[in-house]
N, CA, C and O of each residue as an XYZ file, in Angstrom:
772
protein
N     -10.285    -17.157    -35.085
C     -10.848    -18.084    -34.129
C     -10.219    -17.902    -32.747
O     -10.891    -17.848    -31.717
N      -8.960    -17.815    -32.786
C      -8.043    -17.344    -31.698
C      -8.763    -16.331    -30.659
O      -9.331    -16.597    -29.600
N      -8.579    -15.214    -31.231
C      -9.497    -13.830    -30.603
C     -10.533    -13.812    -30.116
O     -10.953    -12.979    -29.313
N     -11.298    -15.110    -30.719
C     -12.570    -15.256    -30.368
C     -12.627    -16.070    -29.063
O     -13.394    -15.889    -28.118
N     -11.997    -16.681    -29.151
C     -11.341    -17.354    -28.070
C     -11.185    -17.144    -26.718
O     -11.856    -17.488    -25.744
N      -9.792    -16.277    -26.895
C      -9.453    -15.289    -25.832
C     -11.143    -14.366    -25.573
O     -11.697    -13.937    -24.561
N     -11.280    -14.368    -26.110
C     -12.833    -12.990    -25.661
C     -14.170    -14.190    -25.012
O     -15.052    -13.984    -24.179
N     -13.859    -15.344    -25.744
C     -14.837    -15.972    -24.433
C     -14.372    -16.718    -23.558
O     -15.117    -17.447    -22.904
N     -13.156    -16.687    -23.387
C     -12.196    -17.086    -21.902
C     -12.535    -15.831    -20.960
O     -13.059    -15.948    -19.852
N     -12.172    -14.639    -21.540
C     -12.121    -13.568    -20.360
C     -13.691    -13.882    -20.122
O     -13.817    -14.760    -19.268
N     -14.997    -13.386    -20.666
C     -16.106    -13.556    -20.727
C     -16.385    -14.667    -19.434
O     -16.702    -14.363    -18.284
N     -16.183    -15.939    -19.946
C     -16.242    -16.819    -19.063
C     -15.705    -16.328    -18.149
O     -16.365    -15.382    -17.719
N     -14.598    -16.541    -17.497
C     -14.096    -16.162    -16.245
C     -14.816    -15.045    -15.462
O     -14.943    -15.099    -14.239
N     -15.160    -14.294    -16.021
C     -15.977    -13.473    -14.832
C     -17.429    -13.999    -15.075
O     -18.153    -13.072    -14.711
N     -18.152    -14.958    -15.481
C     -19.558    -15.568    -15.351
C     -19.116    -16.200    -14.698
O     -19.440    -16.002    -13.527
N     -18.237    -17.211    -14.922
C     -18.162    -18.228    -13.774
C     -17.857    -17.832    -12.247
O     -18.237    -18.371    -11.207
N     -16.963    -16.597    -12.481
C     -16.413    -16.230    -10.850
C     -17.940    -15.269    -10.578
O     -17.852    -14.836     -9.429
N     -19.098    -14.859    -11.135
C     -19.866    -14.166    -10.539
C     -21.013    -15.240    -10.087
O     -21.692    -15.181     -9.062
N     -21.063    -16.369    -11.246
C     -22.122    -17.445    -10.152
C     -21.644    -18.163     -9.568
O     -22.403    -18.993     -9.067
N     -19.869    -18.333     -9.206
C     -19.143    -18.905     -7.839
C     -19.649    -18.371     -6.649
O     -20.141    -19.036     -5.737
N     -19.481    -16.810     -6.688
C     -19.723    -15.804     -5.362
C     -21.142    -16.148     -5.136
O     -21.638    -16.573     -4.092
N     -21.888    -15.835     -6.574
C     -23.616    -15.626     -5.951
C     -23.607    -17.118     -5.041
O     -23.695    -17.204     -3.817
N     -23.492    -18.105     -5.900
C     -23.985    -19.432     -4.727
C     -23.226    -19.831     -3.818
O     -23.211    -21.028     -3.534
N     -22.416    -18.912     -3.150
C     -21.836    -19.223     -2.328
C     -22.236    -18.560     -1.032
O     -22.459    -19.085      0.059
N     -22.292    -16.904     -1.499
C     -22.814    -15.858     -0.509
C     -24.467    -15.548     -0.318
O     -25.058    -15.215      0.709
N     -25.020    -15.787     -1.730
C     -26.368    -15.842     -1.575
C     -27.605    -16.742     -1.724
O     -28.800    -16.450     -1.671
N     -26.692    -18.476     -2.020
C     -27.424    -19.198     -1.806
C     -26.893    -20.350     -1.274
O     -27.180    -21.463     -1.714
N     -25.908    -20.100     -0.079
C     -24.900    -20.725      0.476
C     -24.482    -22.113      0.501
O     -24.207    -22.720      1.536
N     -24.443    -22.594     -0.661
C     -23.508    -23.494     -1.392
C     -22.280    -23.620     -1.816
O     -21.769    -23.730     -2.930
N     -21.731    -23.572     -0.309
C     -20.168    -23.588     -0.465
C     -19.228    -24.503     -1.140
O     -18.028    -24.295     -1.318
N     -20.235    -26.040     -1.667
C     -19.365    -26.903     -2.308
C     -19.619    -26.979     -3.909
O     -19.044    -27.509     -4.859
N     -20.806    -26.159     -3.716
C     -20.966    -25.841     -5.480
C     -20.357    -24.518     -6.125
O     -20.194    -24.291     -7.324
N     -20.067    -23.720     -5.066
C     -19.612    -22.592     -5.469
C     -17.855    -22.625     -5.865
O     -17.225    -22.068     -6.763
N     -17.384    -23.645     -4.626
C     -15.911    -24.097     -5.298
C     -15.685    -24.737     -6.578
O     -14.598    -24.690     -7.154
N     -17.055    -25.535     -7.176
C     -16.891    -26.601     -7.872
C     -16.713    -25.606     -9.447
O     -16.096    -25.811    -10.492
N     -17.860    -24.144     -8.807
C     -17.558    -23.358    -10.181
C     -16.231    -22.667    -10.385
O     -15.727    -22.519    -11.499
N     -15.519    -22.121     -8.895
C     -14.295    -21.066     -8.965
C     -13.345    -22.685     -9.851
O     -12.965    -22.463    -11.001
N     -13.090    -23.928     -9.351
C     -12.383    -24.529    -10.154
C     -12.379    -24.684    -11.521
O     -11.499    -25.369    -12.043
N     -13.456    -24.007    -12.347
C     -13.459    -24.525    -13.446
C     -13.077    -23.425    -14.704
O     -13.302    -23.332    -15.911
N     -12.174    -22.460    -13.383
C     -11.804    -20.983    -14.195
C     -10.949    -21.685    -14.751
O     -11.319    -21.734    -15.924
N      -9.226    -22.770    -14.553
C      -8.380    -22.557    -15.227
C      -8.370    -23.884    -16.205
O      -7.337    -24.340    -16.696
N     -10.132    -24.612    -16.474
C     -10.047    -25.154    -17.131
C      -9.977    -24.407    -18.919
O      -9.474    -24.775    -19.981
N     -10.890    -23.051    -18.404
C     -10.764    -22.337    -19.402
C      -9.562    -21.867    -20.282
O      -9.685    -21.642    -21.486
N      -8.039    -21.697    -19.386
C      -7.187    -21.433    -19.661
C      -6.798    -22.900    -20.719
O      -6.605    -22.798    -21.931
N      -6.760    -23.780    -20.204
C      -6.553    -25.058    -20.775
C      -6.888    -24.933    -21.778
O      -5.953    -25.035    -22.571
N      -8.215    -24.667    -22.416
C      -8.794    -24.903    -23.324
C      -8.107    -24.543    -24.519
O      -7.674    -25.286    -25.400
N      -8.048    -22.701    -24.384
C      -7.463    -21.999    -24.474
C      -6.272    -22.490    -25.077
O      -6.300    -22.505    -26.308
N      -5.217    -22.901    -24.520
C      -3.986    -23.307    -24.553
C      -3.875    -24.691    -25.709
O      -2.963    -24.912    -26.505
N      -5.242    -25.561    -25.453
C      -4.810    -26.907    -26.506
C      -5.562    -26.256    -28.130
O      -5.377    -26.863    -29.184
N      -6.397    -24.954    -28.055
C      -6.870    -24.871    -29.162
C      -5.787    -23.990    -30.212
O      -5.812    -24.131    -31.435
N      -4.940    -23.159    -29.564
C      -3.857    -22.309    -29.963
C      -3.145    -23.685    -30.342
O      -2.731    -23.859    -31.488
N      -2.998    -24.751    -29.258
C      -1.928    -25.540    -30.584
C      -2.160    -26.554    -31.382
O      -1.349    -27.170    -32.073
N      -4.027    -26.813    -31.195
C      -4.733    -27.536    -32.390
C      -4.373    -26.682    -33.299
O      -3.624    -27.125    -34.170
N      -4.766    -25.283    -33.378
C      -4.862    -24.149    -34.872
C      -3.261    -24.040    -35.067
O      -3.143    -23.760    -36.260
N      -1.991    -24.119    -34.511
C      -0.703    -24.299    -35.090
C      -0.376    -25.378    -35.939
O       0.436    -25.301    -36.861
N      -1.270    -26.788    -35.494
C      -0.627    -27.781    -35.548
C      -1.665    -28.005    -37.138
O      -1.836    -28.942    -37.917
N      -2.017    -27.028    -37.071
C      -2.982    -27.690    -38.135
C      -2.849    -26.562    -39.655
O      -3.653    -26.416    -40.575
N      -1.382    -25.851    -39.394
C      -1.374    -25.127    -40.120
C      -0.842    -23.475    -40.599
O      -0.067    -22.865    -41.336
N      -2.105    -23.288    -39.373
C      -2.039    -21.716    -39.166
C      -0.457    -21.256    -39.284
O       0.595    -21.835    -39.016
N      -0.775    -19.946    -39.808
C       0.474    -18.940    -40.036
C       0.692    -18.395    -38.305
O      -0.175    -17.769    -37.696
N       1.850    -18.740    -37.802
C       1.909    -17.882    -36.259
C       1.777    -16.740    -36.439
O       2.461    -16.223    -37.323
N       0.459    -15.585    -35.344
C       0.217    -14.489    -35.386
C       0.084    -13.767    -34.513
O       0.207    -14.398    -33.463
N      -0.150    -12.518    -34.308
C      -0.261    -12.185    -32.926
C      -1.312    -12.462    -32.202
O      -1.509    -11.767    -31.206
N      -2.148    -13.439    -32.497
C      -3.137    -13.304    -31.509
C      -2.735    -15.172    -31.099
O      -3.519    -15.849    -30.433
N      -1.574    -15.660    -31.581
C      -1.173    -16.186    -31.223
C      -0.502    -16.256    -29.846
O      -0.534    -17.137    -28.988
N       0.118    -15.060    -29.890
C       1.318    -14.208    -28.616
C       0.000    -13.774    -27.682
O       0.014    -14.015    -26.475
N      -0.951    -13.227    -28.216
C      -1.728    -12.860    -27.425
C      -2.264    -13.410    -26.669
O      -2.646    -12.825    -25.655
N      -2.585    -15.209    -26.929
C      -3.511    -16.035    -26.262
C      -2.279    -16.403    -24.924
O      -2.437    -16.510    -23.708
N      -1.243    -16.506    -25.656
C      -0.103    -16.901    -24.216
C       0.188    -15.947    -23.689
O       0.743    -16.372    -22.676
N       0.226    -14.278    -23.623
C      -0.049    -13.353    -22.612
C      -1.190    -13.819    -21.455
O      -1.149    -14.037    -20.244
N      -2.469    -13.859    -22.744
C      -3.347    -14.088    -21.717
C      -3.014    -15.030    -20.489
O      -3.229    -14.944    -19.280
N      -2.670    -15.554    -20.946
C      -2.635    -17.236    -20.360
C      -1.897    -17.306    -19.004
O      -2.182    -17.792    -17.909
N      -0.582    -16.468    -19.625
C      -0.013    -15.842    -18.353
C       0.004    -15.215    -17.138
O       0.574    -15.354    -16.056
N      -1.054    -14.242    -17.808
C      -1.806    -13.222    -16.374
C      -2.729    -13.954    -16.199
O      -3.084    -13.406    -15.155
N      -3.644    -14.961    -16.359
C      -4.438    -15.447    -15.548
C      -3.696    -16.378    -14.655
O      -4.035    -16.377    -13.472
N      -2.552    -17.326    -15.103
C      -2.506    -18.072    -13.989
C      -1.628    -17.067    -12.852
O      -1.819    -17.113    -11.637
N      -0.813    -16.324    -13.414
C      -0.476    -15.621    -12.008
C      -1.350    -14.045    -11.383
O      -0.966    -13.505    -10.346
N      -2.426    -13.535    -12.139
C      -3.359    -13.382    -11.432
C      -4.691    -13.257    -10.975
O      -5.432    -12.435    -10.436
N      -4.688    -14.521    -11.454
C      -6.098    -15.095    -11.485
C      -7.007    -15.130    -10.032
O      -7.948    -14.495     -9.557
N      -5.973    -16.477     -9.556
C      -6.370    -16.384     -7.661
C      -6.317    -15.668     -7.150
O      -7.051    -15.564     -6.167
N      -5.112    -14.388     -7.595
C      -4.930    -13.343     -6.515
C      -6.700    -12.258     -6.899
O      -7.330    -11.592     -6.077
N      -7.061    -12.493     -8.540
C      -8.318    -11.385     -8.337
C      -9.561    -11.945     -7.982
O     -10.661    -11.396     -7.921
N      -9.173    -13.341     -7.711
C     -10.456    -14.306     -7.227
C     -10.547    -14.061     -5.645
O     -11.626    -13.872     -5.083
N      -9.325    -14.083     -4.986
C      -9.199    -14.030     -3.340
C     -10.044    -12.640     -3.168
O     -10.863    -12.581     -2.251
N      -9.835    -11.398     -4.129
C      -9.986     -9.966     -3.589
C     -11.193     -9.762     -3.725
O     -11.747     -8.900     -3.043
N     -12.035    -10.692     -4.856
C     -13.584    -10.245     -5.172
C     -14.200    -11.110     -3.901
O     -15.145    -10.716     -3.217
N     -13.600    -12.174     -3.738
C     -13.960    -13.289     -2.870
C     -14.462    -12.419     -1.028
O     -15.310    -12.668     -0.171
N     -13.427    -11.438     -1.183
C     -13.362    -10.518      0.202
C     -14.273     -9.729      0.219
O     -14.972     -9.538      1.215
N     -14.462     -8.943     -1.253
C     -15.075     -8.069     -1.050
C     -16.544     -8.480     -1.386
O     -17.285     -7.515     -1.193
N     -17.256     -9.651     -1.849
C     -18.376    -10.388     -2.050
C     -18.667    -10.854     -0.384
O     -19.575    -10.246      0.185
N     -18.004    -11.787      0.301
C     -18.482    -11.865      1.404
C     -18.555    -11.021      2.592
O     -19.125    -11.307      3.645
N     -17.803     -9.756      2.264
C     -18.250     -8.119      2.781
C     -19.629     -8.139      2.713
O     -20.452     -8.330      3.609
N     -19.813     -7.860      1.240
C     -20.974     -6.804      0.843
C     -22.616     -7.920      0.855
O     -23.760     -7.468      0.910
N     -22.209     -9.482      0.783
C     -23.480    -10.047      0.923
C     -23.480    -11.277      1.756
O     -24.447    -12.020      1.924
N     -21.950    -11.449      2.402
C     -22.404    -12.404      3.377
C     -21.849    -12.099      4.975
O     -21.462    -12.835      5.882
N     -22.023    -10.590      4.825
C     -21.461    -10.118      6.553
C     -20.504     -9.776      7.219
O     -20.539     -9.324      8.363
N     -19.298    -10.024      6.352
C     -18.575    -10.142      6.828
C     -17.728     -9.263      6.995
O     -17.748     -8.622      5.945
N     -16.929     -8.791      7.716
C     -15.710     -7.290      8.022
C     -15.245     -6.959      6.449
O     -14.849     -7.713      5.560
N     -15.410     -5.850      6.476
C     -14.606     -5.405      4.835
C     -12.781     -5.800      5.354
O     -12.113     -5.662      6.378
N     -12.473     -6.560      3.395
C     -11.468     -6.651      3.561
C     -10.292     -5.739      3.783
O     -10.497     -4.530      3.679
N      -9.330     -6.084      4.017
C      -7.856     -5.136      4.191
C      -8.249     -4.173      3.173
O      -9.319     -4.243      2.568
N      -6.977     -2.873      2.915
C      -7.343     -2.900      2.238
C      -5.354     -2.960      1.763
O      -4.548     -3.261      2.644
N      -4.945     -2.678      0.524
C      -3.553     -2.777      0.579
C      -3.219     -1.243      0.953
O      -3.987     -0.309      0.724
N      -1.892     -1.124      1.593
C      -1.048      0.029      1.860
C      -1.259      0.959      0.830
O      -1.562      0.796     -0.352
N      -0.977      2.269      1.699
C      -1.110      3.314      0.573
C       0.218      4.161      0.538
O       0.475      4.887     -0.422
N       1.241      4.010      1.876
C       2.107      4.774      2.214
C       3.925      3.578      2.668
O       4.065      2.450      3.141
N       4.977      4.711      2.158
C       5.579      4.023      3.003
C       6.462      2.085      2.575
O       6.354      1.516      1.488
N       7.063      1.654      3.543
C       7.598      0.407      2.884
C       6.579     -0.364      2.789
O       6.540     -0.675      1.599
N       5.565     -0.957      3.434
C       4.586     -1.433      3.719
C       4.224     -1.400      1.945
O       4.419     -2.365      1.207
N       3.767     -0.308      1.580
C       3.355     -0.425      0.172
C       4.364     -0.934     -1.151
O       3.999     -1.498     -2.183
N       6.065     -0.437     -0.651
C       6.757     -0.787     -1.520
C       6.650     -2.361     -1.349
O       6.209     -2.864     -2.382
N       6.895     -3.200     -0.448
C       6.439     -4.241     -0.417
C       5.195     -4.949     -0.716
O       5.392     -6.156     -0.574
N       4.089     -4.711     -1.044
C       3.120     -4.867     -1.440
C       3.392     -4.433     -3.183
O       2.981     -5.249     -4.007
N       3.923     -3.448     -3.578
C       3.952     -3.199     -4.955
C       4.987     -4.686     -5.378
O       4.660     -5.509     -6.233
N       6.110     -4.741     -4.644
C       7.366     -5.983     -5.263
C       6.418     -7.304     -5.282
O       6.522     -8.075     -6.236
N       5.482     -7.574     -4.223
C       5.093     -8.574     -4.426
C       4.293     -8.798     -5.755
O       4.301     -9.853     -6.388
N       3.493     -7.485     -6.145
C       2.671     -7.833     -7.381
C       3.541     -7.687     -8.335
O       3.232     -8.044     -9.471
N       4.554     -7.243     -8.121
C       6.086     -7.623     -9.723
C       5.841     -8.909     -9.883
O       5.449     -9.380    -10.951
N       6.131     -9.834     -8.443
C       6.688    -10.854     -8.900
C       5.386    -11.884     -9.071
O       5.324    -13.072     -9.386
N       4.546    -11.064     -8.780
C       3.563    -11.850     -9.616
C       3.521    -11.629    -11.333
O       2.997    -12.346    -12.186
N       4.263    -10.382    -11.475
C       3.995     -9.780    -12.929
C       5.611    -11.230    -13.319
O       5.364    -12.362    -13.734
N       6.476    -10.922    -13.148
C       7.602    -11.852    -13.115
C       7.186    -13.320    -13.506
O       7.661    -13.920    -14.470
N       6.280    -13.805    -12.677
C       5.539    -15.416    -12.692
C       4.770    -15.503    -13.977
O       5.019    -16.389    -14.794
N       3.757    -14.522    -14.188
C       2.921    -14.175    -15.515
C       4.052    -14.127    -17.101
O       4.080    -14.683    -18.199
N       4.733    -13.255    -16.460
C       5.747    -13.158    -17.961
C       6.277    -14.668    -18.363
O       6.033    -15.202    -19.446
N       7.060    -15.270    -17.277
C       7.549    -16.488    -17.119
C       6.701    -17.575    -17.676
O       7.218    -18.449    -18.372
N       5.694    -17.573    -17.466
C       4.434    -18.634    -18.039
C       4.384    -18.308    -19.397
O       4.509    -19.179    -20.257
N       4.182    -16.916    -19.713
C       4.180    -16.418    -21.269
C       4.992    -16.552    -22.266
O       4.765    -16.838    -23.441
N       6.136    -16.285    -21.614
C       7.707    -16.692    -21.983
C       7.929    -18.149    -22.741
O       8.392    -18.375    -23.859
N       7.518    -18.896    -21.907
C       7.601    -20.244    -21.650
C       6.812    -20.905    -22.678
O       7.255    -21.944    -23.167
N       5.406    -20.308    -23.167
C       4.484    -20.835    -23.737
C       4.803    -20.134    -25.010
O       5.185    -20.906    -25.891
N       4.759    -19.087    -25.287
C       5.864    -18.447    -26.479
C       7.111    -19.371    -27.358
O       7.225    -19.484    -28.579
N       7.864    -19.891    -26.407
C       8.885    -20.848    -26.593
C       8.769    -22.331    -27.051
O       9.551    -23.105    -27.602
N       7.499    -22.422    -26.612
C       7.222    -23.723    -26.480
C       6.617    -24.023    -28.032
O       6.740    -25.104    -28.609
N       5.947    -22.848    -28.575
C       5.150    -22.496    -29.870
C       5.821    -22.562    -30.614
O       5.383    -23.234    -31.548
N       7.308    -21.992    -30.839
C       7.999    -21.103    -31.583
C       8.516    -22.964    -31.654
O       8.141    -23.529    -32.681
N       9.243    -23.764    -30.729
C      10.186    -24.803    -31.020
C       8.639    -25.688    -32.083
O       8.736    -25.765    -33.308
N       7.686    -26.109    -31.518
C       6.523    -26.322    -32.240
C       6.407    -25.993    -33.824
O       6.412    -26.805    -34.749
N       6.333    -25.002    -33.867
C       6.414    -24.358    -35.678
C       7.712    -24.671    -36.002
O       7.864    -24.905    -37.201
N       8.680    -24.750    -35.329
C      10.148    -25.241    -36.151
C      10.183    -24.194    -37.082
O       9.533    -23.148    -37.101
N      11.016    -24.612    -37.834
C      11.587    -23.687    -39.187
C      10.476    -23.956    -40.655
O      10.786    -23.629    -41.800
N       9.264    -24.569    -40.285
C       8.196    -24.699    -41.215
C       7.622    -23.405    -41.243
O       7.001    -23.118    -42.266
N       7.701    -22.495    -40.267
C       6.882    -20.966    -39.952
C       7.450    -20.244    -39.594
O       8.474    -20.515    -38.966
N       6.926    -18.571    -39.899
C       7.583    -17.419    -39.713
C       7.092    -17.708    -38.136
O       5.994    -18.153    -37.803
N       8.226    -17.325    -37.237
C       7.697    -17.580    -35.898
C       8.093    -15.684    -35.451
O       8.085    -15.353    -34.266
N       8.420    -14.591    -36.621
C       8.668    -13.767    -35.815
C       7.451    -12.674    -34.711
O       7.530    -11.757    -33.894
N       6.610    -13.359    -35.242
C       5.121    -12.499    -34.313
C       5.572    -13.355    -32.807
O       5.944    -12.708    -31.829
N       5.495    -14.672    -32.785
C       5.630    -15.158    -31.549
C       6.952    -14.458    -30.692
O       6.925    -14.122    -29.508
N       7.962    -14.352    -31.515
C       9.379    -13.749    -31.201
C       8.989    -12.305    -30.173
O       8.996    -12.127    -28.955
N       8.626    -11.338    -31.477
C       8.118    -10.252    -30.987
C       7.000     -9.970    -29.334
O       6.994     -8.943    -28.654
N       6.098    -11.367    -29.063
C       5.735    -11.416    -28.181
C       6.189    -11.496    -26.886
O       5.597    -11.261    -25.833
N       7.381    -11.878    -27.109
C       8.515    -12.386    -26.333
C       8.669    -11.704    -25.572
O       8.304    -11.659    -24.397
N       9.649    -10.647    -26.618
C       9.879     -8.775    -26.313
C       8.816     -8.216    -25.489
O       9.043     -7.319    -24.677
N       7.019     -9.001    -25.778
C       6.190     -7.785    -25.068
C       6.087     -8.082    -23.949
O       5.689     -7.243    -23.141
N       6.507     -9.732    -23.447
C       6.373    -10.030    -22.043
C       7.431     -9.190    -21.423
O       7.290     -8.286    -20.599
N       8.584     -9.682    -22.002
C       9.735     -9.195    -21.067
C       9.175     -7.607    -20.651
O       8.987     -7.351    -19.461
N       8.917     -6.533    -21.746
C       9.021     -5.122    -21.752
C       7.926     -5.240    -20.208
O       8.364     -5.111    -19.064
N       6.895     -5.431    -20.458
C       5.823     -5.667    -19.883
C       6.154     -5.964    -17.973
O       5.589     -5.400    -17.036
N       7.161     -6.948    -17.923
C       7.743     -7.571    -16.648
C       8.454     -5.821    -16.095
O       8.147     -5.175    -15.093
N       9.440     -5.480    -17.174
C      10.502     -4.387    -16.742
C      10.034     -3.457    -16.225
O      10.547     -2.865    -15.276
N       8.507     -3.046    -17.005
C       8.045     -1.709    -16.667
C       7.050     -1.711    -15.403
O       6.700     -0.697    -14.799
N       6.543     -3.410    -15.025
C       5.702     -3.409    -13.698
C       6.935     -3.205    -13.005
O       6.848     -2.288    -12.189
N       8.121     -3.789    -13.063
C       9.686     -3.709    -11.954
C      10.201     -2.322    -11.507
O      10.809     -2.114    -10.457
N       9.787     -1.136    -12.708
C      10.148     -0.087    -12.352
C       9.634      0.778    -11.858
O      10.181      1.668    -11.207
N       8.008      0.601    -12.189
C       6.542      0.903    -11.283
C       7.101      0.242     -9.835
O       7.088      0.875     -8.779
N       7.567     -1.060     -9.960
C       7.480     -1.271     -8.072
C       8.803     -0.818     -7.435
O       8.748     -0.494     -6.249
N       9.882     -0.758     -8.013
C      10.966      0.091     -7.620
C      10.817      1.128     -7.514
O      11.608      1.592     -6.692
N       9.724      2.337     -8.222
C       9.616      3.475     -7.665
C       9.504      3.908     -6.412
O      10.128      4.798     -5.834
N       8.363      2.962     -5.916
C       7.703      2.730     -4.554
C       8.437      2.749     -3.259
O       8.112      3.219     -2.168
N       9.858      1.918     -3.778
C      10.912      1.564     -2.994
C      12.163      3.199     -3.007
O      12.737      3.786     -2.089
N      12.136      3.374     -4.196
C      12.816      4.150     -3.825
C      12.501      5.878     -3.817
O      13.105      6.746     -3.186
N      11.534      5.995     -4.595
C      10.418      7.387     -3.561
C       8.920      7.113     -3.135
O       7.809      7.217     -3.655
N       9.536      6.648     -1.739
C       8.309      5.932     -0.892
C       7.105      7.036     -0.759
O       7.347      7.654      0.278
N       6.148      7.449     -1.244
C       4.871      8.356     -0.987
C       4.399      8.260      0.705
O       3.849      7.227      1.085
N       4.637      9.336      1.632
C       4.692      9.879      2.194
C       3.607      9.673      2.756
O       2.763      9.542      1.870
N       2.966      9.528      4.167
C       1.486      9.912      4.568
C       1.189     11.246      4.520
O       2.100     12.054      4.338
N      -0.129     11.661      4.678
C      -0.074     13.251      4.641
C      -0.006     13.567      6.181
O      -0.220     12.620      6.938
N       0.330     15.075      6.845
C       0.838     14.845      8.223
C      -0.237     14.677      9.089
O      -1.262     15.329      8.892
N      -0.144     13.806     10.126
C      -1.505     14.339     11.082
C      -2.818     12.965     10.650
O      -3.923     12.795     11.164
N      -2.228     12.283      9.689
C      -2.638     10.871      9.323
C      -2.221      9.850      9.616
O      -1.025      9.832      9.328
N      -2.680      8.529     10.242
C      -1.817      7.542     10.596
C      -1.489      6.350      8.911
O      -2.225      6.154      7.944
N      -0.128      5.822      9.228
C      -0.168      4.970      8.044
C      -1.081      4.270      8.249
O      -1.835      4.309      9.221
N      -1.107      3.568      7.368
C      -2.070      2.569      6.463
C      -1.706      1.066      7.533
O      -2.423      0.422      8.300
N      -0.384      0.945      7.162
C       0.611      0.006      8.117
C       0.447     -0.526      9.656
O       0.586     -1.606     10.230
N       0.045      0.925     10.050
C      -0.033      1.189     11.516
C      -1.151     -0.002     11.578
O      -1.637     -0.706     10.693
N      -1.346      0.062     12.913
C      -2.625     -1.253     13.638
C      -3.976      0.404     13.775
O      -3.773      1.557     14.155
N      -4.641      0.041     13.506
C      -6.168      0.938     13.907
C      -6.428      0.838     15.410
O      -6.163     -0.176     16.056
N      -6.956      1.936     15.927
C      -6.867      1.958     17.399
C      -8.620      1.544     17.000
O      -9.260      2.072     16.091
N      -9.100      0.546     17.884
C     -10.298      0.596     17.762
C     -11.310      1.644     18.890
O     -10.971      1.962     20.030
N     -12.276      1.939     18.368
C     -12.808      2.740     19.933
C     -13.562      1.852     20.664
O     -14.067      0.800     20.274
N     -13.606      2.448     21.956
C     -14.180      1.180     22.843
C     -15.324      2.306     23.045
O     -15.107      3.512     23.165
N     -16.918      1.501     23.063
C     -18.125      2.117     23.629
C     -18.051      1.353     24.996
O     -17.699      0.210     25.288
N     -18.516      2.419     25.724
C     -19.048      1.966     27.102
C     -20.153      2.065     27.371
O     -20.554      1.698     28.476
């Protein structure tokens, strides 16, 4: 039931964030279109009280136990951030507007841009962590809690290896190619006369 779960949370979340954009950009209902982007992290909720209806009611802790609080994790820490980016690139492509940034490709500029999405990975684990913990004190010593345990391990691993992906960045910064301006730099615009 769990799995099933998680698969119509993700599901949902991108229906709801695709008829947020449509009625916002193409049938410009800006207060109905918020009313849908809010009702992404009710999904998470849901989510969250049915994992501990099905504990509380029994269930053997499993991995799709660990799995629903991964999920749970990366949506709230990056949920908004993939809502802001479709959000940019939707009112680009159908309501006019300048294409968004785009992120760095070169340089500190990008290592900074990579640390920031750690510590979004950092915030995600932390939520997972947290909700993991929260399960595990929940089942008490009535249940094998070592699947939840093990989940534990996959946040943390999970946190270390986005940390060392963004420390790479930092410490062999990728180079522009020569005769290219960074990414960083300001764009010279051209002026028509």
């Amino acid at each position: 039931m769990i799995v099933t779960l998680i698969i119509a949370c993700e599901v949902g979340f991108w229906v709801l964030l695709a008829l947020g954009l449509a009625v916002r950009y193409l049938l410009k209902w800006r207060r109905t279109s918020v009313v849908l982007l809010l009702c992404e992290p009710v999904l998470e909720l849901v989510l969250f009280v049915a994992t501990a209806i099905d504990l509380k009611n029994g269930a053997e802790p499993g991995w799709e136990h660990g799995l629903a609080a991964l999920y749970i994790g990366y949506t709230v820490a990056f949920g908004h951030y993939t809502i802001r980016w479709l959000d940019g690139h939707a009112a680009h492509r159908l309501g006019g507007a300048p294409p968004p940034p785009k992120p760095p490709r070169y340089g500190r500029a990008r290592a900074r841009h990579e640390a920031r999405l750690w510590l979004r990975a950092v915030y995600g684990g932390a939520v997972a962590l947290a909700l993991l913990q929260l399960a595990v004190w929940y089942v008490g010593d009535s249940g094998d809690v070592g699947s939840l345990r093990a989940f534990q391990w996959v946040a943390l691993r999970t946190v270390g290896i986005y940390g060392l992906i963004a420390l790479s960045y930092t410490v062999w910064p990728r180079k522009a190619p020569t005769g290219q301006p960074h990414h960083d730099e300001p764009r010279k615009e051209s002026v028509s006369r």
